[in-house]
C-alpha positions as a Markdown table, in Angstrom:
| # | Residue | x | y | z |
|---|---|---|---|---|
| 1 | Unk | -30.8 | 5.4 | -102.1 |
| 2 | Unk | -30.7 | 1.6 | -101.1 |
| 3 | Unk | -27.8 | 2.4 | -98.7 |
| 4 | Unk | -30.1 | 5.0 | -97.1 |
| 5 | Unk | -32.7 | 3.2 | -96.9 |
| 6 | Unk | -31.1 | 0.2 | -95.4 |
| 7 | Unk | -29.1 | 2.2 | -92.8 |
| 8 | Unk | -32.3 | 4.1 | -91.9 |
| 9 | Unk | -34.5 | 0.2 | -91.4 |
| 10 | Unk | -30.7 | -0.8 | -89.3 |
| 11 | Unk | -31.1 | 2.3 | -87.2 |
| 12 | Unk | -34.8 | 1.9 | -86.8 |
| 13 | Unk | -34.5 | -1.4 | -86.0 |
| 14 | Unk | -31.5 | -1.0 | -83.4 |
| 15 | Unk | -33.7 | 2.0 | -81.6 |
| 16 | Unk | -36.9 | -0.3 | -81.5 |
| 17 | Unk | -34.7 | -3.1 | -80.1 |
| 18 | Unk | -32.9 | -0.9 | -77.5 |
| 19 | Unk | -36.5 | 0.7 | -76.2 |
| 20 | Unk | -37.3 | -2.7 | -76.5 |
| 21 | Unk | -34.4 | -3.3 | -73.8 |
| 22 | Unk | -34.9 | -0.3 | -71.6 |
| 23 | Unk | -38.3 | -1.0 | -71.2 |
| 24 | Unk | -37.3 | -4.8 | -70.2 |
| 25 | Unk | -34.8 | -3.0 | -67.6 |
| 26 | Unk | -37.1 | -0.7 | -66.1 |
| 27 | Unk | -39.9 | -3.1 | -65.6 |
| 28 | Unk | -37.4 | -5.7 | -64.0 |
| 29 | Unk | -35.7 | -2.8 | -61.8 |
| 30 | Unk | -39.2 | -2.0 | -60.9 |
| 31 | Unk | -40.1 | -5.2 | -60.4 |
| 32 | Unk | -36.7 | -5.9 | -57.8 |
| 33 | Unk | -37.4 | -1.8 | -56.1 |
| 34 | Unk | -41.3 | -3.6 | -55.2 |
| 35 | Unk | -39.4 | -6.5 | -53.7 |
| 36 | Unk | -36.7 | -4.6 | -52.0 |
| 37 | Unk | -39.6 | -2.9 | -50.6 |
| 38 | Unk | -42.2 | -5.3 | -49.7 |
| 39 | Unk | -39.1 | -7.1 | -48.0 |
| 40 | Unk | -38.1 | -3.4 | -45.9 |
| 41 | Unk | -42.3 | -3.2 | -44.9 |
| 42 | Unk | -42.1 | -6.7 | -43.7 |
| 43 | Unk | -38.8 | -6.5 | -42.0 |
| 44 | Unk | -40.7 | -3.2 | -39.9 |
| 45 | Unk | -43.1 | -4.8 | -39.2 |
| 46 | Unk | -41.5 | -7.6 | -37.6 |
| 47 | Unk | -39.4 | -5.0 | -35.6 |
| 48 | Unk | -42.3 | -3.5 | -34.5 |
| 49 | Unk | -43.8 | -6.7 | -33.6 |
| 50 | Unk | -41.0 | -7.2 | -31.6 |
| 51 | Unk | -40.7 | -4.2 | -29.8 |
| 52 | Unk | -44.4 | -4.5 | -28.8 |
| 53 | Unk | -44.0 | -7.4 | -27.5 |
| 54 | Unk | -40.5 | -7.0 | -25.6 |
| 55 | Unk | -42.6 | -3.9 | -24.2 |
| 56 | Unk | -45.6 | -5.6 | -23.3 |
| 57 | Unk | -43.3 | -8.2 | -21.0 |
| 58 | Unk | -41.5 | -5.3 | -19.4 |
| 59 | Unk | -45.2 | -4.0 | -18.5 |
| 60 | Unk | -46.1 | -7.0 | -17.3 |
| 61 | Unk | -42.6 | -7.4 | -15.1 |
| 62 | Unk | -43.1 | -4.2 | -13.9 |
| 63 | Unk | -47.4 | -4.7 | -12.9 |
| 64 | Unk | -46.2 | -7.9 | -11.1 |
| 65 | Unk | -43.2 | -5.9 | -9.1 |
| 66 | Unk | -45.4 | -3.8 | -8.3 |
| 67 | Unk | -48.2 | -5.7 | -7.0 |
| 68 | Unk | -45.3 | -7.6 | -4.8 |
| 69 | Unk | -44.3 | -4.2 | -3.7 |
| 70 | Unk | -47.5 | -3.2 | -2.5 |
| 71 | Unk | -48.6 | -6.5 | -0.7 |
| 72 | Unk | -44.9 | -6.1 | 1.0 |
| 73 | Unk | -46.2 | -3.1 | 1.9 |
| 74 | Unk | -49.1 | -3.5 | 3.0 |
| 75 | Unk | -48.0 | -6.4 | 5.2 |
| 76 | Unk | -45.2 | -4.1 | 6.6 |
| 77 | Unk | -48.0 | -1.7 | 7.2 |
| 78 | Unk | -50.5 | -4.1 | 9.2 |
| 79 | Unk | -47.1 | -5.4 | 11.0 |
| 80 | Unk | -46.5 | -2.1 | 12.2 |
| 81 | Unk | -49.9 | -1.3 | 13.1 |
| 82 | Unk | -50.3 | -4.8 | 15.1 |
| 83 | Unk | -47.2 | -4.0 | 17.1 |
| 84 | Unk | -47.9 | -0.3 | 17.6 |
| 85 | Unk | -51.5 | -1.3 | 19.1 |
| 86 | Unk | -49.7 | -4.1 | 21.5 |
| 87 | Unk | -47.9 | -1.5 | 22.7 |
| 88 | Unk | -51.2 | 0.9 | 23.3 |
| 89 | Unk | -52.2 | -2.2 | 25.2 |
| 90 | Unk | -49.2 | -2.6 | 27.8 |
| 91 | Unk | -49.3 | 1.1 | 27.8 |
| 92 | Unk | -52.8 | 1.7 | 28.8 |
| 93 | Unk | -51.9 | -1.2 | 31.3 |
| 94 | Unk | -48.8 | 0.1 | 32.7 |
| 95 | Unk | -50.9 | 3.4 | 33.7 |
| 96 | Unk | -53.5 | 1.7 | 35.2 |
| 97 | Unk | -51.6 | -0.6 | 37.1 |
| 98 | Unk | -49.7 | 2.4 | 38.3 |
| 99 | Unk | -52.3 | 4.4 | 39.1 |
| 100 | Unk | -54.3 | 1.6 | 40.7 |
| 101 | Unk | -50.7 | 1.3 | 42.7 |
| 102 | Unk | -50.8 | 5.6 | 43.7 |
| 103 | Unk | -54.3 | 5.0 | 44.4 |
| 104 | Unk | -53.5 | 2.2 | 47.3 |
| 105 | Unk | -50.1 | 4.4 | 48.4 |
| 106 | Unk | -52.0 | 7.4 | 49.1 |
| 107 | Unk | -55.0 | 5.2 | 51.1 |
| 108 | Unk | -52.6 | 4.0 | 53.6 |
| 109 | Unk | -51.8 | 6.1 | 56.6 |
């Protein structure tokens, strides 16, 4: 009875000790999945940090070609508008003169 009750104290013993050790495991591979994972958030985070940013500066790029596109533009645009209002000008001139010139043709005998 000795023997079986030492062998049973053993195996009780061994069984408290290995839960003992499973337990220890599992916290500490708990304990390492948390960091794996806290590291993984961060790491996202910083991408998407990142990515806002990179797009933000494209944005910005693209406003400021635009604004340069429009005032480029616009200046084409007044340039064109100048010129075509010159040429009104010599237009209207040119009929006047000529019909200032029909006018003194047709007066003379």
């Amino acid at each position: 009875m000795a023997l079986a009750a030492t062998r049973s104290r053993i195996t009780n013993e061994l069984r408290a000790q290995l839960n003992m050790m499973l337990t220890e495991v599992a916290n500490a591979s708990a304990t390492e999945t948390r960091r794996q994972l806290n590291e993984f958030v961060q790491a996202v985070h910083a991408a998407r940090e990142e990515d806002r940013r990179a797009i933000s500066a494209s944005l910005e790029q693209i406003q400021k070609e635009h604004t340069a596109d429009y005032l480029s533009l616009r200046n084409d645009l007044e340039t064109v508008a100048s010129l075509t209002d010159e040429e009104i000008r010599r237009a209207r001139q040119s009929l006047i003169q000529f019909a200032a010139n029909k006018s003194n043709q047709s007066s003379k005998p």
